[in-house]
Structure formats: structure tokens, C-alpha cells
C-alpha positions as a Markdown table, in Angstrom:
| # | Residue | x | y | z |
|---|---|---|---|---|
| 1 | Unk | 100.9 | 148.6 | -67.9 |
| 2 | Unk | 102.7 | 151.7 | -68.1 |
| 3 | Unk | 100.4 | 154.8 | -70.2 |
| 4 | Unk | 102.8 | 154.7 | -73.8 |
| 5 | Unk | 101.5 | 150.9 | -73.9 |
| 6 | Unk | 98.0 | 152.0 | -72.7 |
| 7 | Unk | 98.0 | 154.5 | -75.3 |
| 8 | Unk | 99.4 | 153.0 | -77.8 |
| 9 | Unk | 96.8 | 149.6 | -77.4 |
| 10 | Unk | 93.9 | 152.1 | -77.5 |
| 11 | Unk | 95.4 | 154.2 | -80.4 |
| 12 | Unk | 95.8 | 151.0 | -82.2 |
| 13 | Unk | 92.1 | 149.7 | -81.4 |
| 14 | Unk | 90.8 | 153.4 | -82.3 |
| 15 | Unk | 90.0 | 152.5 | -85.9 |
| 16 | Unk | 87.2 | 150.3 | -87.3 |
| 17 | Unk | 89.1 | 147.7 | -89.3 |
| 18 | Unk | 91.7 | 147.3 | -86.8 |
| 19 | Unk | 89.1 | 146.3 | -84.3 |
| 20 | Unk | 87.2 | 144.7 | -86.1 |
| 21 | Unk | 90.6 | 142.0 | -86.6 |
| 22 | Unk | 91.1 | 142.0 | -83.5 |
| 23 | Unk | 87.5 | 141.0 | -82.4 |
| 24 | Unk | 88.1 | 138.9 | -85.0 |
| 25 | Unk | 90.9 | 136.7 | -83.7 |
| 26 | Unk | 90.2 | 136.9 | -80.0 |
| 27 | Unk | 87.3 | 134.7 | -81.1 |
| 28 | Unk | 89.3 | 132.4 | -83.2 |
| 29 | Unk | 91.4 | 131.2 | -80.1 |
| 30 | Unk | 94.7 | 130.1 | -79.7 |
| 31 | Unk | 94.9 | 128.8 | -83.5 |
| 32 | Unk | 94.9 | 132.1 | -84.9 |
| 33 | Unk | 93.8 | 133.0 | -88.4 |
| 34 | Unk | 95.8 | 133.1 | -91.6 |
| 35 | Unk | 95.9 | 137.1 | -93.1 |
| 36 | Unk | 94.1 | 136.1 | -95.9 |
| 37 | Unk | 91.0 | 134.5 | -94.2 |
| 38 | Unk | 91.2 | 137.9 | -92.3 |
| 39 | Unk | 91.0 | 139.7 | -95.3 |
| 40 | Unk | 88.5 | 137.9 | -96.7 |
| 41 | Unk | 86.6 | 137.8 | -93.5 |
| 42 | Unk | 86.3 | 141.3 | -93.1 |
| 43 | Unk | 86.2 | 142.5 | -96.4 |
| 44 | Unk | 89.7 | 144.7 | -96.5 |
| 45 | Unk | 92.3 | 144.6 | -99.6 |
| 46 | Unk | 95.1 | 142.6 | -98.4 |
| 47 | Unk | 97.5 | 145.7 | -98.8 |
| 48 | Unk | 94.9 | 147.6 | -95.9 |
| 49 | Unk | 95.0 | 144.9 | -93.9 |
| 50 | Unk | 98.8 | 144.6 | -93.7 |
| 51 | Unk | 98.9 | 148.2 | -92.7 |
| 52 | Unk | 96.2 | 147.2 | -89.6 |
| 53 | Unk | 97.7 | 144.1 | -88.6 |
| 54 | Unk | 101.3 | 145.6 | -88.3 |
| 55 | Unk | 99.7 | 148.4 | -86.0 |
| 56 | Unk | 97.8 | 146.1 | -83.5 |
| 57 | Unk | 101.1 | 143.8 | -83.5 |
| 58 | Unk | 103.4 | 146.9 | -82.9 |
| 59 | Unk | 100.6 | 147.9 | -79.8 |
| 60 | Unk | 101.1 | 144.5 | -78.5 |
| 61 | Unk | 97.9 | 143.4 | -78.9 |
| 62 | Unk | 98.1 | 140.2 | -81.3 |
| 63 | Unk | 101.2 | 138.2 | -82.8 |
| 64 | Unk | 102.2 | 136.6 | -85.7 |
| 65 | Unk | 103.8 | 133.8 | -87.0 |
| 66 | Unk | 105.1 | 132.2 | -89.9 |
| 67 | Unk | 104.0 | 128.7 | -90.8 |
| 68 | Unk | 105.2 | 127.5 | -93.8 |
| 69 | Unk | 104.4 | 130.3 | -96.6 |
| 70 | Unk | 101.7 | 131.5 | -94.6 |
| 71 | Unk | 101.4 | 134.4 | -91.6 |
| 72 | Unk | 99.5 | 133.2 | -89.1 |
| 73 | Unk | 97.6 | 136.1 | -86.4 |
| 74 | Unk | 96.5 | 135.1 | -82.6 |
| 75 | Unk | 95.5 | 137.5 | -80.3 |
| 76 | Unk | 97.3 | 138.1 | -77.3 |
| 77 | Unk | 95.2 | 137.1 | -74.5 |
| 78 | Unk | 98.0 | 138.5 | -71.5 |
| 79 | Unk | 98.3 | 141.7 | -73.3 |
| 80 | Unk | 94.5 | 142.4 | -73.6 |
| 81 | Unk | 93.6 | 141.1 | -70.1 |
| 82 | Unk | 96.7 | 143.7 | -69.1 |
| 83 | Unk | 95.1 | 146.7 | -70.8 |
| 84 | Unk | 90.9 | 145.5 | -69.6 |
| 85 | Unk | 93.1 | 145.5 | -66.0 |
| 86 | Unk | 94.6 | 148.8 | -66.0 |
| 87 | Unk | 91.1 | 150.6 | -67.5 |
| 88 | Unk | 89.4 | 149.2 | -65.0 |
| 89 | Unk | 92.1 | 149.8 | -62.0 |
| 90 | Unk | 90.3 | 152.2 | -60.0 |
| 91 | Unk | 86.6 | 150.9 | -60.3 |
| 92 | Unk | 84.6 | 150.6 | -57.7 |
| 93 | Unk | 87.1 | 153.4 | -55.8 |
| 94 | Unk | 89.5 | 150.3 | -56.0 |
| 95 | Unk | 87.5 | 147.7 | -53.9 |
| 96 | Unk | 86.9 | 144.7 | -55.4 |
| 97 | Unk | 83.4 | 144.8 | -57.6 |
| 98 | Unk | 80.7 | 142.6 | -57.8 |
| 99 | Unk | 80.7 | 141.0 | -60.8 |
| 100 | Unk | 77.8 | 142.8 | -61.7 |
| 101 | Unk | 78.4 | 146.1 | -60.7 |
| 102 | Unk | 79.2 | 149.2 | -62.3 |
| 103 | Unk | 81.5 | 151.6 | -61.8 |
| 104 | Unk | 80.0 | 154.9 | -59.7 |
| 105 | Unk | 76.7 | 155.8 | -58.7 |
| 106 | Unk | 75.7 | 156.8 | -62.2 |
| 107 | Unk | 76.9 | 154.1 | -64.3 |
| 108 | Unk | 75.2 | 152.8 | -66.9 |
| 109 | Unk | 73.4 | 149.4 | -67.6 |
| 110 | Unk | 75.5 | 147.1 | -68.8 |
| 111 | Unk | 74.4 | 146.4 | -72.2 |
| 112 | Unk | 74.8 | 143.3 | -74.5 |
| 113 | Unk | 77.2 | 143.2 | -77.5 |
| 114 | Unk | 75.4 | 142.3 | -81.1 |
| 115 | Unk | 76.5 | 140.6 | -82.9 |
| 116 | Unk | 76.0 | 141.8 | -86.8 |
């Protein structure tokens, strides 16, 4: 991944909503979610949420579709595995990690995600 994607993914994740859709449909799979059952999932006017969802689709990071009158949002599993691949490039001082290691001498535990 060159750094303008890498950037641009990032700057696109860097906001709470926007994450929070796209967290959002990496855990509805492959069958995506319809815009309004995002809206309506995450509590965001349907004007917001077009504003988000056209920012994560310009980063790259999740796609949409038309079927029928409906838009329908996946996540875009290559894109995000691309961008998890070049953060973590150099970890490890580019050896190949344990699964359960961190990166340097002083990293940090790895902590569990809660769930709200």
C-alpha cells in the first residue's frame, strides 16, 4: 500500500461515526448492510451518514452497491487486511512474530476489545 492510501484509510477511520460503520459492517460479513439499517444502527441522521459512508468508500475501505432501490455497504476485507499489513510491516524488526507477541521490548499487553 503506497502512504496517500495509508493516509487516506486512517484519515477516513479517524472519526467516531465513521468507525463506528465500519466496525459495523466488517461484522455483518459479506452480505453487507443496507444505509438505513446503518443509520438506524448507529444512531446518525441519514444525511451524516451519507457524508461518512462516501469518505470510507473514497479511502477504499468498504463498497457499495445498488440492489434494487436500496444501497447496499460491505466492508472490504483485501483493503483492510492491506492497510493491518503495512502498519504492522516492520514489527518484530521485520521477522516473523509469534502470534502473541508484541512489537518491541516495551510493548504493551495486548488488551481485549469491549464490546458496548
Amino acid at each position: 500500500m503506497d502512504s496517500a492510501a495509508v493516509i487516506g484509510a486512517l484519515g477516513a477511520l479517524a472519526q467516531e461515526h465513521r468507525l463506528a460503520a465500519f466496525r459495523l459492517l466488517v461484522q455483518a460479513g459479506d452480505e453487507g448492510m443496507p444505509a438505513g439499517a446503518i443509520a438506524e444502527a448507529l444512531g446518525v441522521p441519514n444525511s451524516s451518514l451519507s457524508f461518512h459512508l462516501a469518505q470510507l468508500t473514497r479511502a477504499g475501505l468498504i463498497r457499495q452497491e445498488r440492489q434494487s432501490r436500496s444501497l447496499i455497504y460491505t466492508a472490504d476485507y483485501a483493503a483492510m487486511n492491506a492497510l493491518l499489513g503495512d502498519l504492522t510491516e516492520n514489527c518484530c524488526a521485520g521477522a516473523a512474530c509469534a502470534p502473541d507477541a508484541g512489537c518491541g521490548s516495551g510493548a504493551a499487553p495486548v488488551q481485549e476489545r469491549k464490546s458496548a
